[in-house]
PyMOL CGO cylinders between C-alpha atoms (Angstrom):
from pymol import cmd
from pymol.cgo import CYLINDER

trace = [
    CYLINDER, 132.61, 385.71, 26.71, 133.06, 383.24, 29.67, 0.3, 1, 1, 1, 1, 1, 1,
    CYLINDER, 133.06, 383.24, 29.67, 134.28, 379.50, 28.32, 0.3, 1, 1, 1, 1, 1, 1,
    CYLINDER, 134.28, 379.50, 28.32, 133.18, 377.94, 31.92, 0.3, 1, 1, 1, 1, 1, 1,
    CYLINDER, 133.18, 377.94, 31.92, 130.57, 378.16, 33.69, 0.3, 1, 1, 1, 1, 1, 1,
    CYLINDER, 130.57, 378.16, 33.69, 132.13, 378.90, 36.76, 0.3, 1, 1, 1, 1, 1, 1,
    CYLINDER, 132.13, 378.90, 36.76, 133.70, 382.31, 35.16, 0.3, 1, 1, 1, 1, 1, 1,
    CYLINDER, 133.70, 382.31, 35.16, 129.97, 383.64, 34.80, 0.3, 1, 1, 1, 1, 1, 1,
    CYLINDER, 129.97, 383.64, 34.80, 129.03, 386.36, 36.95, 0.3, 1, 1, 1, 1, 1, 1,
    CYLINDER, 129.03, 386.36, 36.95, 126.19, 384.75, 38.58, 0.3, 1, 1, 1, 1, 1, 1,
    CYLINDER, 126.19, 384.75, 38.58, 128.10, 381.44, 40.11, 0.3, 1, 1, 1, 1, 1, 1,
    CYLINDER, 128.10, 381.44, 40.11, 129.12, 381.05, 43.48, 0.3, 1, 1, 1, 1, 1, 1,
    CYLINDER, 129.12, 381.05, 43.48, 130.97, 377.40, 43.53, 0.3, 1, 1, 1, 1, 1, 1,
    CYLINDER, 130.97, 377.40, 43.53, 133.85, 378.25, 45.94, 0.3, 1, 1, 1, 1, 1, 1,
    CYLINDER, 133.85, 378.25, 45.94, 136.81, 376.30, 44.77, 0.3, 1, 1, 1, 1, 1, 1,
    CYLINDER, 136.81, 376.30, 44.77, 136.32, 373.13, 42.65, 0.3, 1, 1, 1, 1, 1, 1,
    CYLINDER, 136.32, 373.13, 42.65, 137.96, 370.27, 43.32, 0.3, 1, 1, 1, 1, 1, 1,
    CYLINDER, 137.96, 370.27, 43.32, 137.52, 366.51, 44.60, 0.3, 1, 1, 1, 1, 1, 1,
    CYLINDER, 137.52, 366.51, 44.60, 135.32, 366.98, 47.51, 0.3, 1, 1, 1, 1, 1, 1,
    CYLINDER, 135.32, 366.98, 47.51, 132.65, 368.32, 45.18, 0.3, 1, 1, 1, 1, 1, 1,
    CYLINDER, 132.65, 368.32, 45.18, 131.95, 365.41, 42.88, 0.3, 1, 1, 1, 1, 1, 1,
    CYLINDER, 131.95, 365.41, 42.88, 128.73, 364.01, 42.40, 0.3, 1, 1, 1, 1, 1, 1,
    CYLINDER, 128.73, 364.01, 42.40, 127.39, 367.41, 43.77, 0.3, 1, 1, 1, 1, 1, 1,
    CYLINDER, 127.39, 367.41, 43.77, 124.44, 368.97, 41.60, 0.3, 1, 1, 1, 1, 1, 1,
    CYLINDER, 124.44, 368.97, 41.60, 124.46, 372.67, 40.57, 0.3, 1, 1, 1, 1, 1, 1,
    CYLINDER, 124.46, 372.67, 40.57, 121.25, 374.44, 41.59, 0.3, 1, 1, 1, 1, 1, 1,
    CYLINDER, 121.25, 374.44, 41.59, 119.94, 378.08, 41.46, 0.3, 1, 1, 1, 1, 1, 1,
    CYLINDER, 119.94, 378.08, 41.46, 120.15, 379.51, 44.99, 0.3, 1, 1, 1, 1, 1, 1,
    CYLINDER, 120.15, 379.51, 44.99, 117.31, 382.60, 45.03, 0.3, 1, 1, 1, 1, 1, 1,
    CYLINDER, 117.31, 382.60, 45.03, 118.33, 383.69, 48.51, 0.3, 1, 1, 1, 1, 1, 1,
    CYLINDER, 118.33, 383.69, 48.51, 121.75, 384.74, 46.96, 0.3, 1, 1, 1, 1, 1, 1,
    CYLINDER, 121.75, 384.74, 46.96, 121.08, 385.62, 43.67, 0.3, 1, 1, 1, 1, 1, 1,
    CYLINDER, 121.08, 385.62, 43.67, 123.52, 382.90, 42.01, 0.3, 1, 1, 1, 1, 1, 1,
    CYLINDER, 123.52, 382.90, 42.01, 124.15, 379.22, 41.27, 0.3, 1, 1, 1, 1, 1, 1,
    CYLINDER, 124.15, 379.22, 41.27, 125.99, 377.17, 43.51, 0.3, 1, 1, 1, 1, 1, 1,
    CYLINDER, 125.99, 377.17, 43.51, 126.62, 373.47, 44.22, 0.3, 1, 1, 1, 1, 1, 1,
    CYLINDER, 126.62, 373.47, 44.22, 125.22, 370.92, 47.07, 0.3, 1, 1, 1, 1, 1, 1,
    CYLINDER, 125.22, 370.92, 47.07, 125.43, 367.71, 47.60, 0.3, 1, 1, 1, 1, 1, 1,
    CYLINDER, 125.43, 367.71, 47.60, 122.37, 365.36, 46.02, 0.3, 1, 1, 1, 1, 1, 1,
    CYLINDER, 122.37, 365.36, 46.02, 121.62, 364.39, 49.58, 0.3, 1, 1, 1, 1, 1, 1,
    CYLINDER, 121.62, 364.39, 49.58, 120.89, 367.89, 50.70, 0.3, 1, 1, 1, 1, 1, 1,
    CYLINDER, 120.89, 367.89, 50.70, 118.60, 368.25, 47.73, 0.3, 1, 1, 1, 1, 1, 1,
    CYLINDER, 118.60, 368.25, 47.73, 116.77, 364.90, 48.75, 0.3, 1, 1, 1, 1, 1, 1,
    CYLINDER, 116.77, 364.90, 48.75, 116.93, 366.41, 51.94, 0.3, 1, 1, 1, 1, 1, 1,
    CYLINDER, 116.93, 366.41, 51.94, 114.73, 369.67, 51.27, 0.3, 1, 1, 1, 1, 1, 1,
    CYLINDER, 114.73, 369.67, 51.27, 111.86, 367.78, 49.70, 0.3, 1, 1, 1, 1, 1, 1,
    CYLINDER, 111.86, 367.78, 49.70, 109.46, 368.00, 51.89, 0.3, 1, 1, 1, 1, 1, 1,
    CYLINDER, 109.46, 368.00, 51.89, 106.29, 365.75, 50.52, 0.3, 1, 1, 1, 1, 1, 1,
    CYLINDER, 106.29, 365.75, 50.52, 107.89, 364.14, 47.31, 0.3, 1, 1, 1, 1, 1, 1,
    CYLINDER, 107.89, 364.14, 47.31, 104.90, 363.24, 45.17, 0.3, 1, 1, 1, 1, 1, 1,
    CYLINDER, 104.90, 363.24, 45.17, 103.78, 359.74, 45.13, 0.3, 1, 1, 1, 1, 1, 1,
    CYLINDER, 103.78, 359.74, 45.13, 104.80, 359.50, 41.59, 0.3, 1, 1, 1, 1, 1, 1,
    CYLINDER, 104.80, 359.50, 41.59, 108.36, 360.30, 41.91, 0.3, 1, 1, 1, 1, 1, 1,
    CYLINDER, 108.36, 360.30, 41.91, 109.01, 357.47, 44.98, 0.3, 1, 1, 1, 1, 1, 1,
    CYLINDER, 109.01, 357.47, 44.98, 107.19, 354.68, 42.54, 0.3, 1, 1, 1, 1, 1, 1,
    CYLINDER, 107.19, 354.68, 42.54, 110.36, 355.98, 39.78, 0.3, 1, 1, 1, 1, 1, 1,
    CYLINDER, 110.36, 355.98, 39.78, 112.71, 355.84, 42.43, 0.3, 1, 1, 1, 1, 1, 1,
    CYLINDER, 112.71, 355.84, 42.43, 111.88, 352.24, 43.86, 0.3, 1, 1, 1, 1, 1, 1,
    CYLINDER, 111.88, 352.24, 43.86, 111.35, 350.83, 40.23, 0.3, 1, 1, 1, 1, 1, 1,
    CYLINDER, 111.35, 350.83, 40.23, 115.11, 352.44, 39.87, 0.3, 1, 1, 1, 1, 1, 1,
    CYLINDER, 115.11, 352.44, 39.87, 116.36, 350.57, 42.66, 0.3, 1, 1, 1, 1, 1, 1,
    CYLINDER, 116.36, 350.57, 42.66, 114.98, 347.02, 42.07, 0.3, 1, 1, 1, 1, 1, 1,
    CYLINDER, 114.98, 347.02, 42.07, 117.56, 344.82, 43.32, 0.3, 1, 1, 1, 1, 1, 1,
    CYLINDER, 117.56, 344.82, 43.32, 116.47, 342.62, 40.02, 0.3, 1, 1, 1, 1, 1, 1,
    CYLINDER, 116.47, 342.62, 40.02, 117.83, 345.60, 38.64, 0.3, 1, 1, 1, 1, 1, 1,
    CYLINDER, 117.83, 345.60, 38.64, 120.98, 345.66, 39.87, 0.3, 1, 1, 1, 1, 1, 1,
    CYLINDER, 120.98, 345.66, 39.87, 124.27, 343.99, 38.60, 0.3, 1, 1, 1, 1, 1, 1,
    CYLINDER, 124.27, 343.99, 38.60, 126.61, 342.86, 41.14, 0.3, 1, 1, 1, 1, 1, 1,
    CYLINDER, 126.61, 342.86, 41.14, 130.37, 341.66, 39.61, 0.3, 1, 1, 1, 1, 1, 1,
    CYLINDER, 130.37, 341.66, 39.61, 132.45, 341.50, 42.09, 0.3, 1, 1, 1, 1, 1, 1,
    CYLINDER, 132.45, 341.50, 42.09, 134.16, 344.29, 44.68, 0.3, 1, 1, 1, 1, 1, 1,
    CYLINDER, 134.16, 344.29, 44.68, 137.48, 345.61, 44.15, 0.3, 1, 1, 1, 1, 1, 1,
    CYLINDER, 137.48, 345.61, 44.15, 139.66, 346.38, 47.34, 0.3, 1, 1, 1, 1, 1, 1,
    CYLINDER, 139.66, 346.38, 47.34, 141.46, 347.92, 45.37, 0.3, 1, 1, 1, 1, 1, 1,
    CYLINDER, 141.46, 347.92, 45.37, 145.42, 348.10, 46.01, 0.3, 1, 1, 1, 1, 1, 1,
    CYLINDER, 145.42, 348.10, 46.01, 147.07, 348.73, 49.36, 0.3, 1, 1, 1, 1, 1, 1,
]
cmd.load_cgo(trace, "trace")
């Protein structure tokens, strides 16, 4: 019995690694298997989102919402 999911049968994620964070797994019908995209092609194949779903999404992204403290440049 398969411990990951990648070692089912029915996965097709190519090789895992760095480039494919914050990528969402989906089933892909036209092959038969899951695989994983990136969020933006998801966003990307809704056609007509409902009306519903963009009130969600802008209530999300209220800039009252969001916390700014600060950006890190991190070290060079």
């Amino acid at each position: 019995m398969p411990i990951k999911l990648r070692d089912l049968g029915d996965t097709n994620f190519g090789s895992l690694n760095q480039s494919k964070n914050k990528n969402v797994i989906r089933y892909n019908h036209s092959i038969g298997k899951f695989d994983i995209i990136s969020a933006d092609e998801v966003l990307s194949k809704a056609d007509n989102p409902p009306e519903s779903f963009i009130d969600v999404v802008e209530s999300e992204i209220d800039i009252n919402n969001v916390t700014f403290t600060g950006i890190d440049g991190g070290v060079f």
